[in-house]
N, C-alpha and C positions, 0 to 999 in steps of 0.2 A: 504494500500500500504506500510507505513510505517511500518508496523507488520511485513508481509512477507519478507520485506528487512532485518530489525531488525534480523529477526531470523534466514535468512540463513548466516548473516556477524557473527552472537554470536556462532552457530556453526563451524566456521571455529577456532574460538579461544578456544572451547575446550581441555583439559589436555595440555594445552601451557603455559608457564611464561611469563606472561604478566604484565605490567605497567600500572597504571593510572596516567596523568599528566596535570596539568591545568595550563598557564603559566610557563612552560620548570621547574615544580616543580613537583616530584614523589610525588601523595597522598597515592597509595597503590601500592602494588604486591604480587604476589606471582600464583600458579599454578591454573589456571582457571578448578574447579570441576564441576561446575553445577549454571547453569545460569534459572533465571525464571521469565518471562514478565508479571505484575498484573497492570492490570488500568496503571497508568500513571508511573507507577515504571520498572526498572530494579533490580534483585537481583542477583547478583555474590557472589559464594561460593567460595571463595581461599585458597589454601594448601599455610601456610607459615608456613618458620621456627621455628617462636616463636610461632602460632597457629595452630592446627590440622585442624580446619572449621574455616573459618571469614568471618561473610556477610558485603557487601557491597552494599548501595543500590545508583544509582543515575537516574533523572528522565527522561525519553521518548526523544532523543533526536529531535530537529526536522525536521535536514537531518543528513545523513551518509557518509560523503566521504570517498573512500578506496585509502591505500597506499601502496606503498610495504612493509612497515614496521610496518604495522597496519592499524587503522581506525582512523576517525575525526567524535567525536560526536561535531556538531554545534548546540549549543543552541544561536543564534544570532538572536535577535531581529526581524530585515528586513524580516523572514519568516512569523513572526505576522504582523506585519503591510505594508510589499507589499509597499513598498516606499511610503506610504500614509505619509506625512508630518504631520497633523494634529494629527493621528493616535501616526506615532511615540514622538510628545510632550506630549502626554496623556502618555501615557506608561512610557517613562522616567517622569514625573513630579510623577505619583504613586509611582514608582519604589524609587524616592527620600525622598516620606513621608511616606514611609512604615519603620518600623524599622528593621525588619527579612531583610538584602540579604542573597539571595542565590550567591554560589562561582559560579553556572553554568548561571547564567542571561547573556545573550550578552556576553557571551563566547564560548571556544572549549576544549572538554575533549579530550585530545589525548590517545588511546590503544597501547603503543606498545607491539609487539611482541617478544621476544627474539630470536634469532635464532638458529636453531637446530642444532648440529655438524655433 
């Protein structure tokens, strides 16, 4: 289910300048070339200025909200653990003695869209 959503929202963002932003902070942009879904990865190919191709990869989000001005990848927790209480203390107490975090744990990747003239 999550594929087929995936794929027709990544198509809409094709040869578009677009942003990536994680807390109201730009990680990337630049013009979205070619996008490619593997296992649990996203790969974005962007035209930017200072780079002809730049990949950019981040992981399967686990819902999709659309905006008018883009999309919400939610990587929020509450989707693995389904308000299980117990579940989600597990989760955070791993989350805490792991040494790697990831920037998209119980977060949202915001896409926006540039607008066209």
């Amino acid at each position: 289910m999550i594929t087929h959503e995936l794929d027709s929202h990544l198509k809409n963002l094709l040869q578009r300048n677009i942003s990536f932003s994680i807390n109201n902070k730009t990680i990337r942009e630049g013009l979205l070339v070619l996008f490619h879904v593997k296992d649990f990865y996203i790969s974005f190919i962007l035209k930017t200025p200072k780079y002809p191709s730049k990949t950019y990869e981040i992981p399967v989000p686990y819902a999709i909200h659309q905006r008018p001005a883009g999309y919400i990848f939610d990587y929020s927790n509450r989707y693995i653990h389904k308000n299980n209480q117990q579940l989600s203390l597990l989760i955070n107490a791993i989350h805490k003695n792991t040494g790697k975090k990831s920037k998209f744990l119980d977060n949202t990747l915001t896409i926006n869209i540039e607008k066209l003239d």
